[in-house]
C-alpha positions in Angstrom: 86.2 -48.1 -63.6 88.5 -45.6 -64.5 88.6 -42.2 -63.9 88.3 -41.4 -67.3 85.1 -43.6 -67.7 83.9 -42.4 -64.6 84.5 -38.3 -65.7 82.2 -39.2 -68.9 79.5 -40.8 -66.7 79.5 -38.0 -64.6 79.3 -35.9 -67.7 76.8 -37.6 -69.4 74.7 -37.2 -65.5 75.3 -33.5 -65.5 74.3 -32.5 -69.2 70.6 -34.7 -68.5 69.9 -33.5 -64.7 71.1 -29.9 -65.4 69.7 -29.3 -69.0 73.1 -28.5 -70.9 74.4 -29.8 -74.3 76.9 -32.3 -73.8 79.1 -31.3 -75.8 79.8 -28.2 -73.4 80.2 -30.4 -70.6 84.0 -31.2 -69.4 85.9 -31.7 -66.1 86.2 -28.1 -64.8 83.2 -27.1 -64.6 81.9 -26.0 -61.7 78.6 -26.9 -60.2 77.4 -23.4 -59.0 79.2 -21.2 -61.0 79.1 -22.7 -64.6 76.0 -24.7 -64.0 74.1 -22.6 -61.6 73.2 -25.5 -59.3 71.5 -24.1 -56.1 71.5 -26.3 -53.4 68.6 -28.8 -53.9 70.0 -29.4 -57.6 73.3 -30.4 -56.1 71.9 -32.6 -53.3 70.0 -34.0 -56.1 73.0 -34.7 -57.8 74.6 -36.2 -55.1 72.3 -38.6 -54.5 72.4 -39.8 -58.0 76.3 -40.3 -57.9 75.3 -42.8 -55.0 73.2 -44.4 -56.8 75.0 -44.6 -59.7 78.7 -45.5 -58.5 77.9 -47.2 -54.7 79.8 -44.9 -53.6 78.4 -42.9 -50.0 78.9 -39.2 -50.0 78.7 -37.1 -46.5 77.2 -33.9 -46.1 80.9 -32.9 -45.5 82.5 -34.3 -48.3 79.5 -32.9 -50.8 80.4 -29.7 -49.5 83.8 -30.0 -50.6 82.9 -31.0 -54.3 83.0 -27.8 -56.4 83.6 -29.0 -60.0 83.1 -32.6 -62.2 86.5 -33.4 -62.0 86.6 -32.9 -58.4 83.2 -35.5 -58.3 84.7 -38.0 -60.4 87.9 -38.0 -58.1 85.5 -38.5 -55.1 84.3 -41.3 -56.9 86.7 -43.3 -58.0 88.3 -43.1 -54.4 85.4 -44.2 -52.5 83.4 -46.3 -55.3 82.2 -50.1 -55.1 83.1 -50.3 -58.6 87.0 -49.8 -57.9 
């Protein structure tokens, strides 16, 4: 997949788990700030990008995942579905 496939899947993820119109969904926004995912919503998220892509995501690396962009990059570097 590309990124750019990848970045609308994500999107797609993030406007149904978090409850915001697509249309308001891009790249930059960030998970806790923009979104106001607390902890269990992100890990929740997490989990689905597994699912989703095949792609396994440490505790450490979650951490370091602020924004959808950022996801998507994560993604596409460490997916099955390169």
């Amino acid at each position: 997949m590309t990124k750019e496939e990848v970045l609308n899947k994500i999107c797609d993820m993030v406007a149904e788990q978090f409850s915001v119109d697509r249309d308001k969904v891009n790249g930059n926004l960030n998970f806790q700030n923009d979104l106001d995912a607390d902890s269990i919503d992100f890990v929740e998220f997490v989990l689905a990008l597994e699912n989703e892509f095949g792609a396994e995501i440490s505790d450490e690396a979650a951490e370091n995942i602020q924004t959808i962009n950022e996801a998507a990059d994560f993604v596409v570097s460490h997916s099955d579905n390169k």
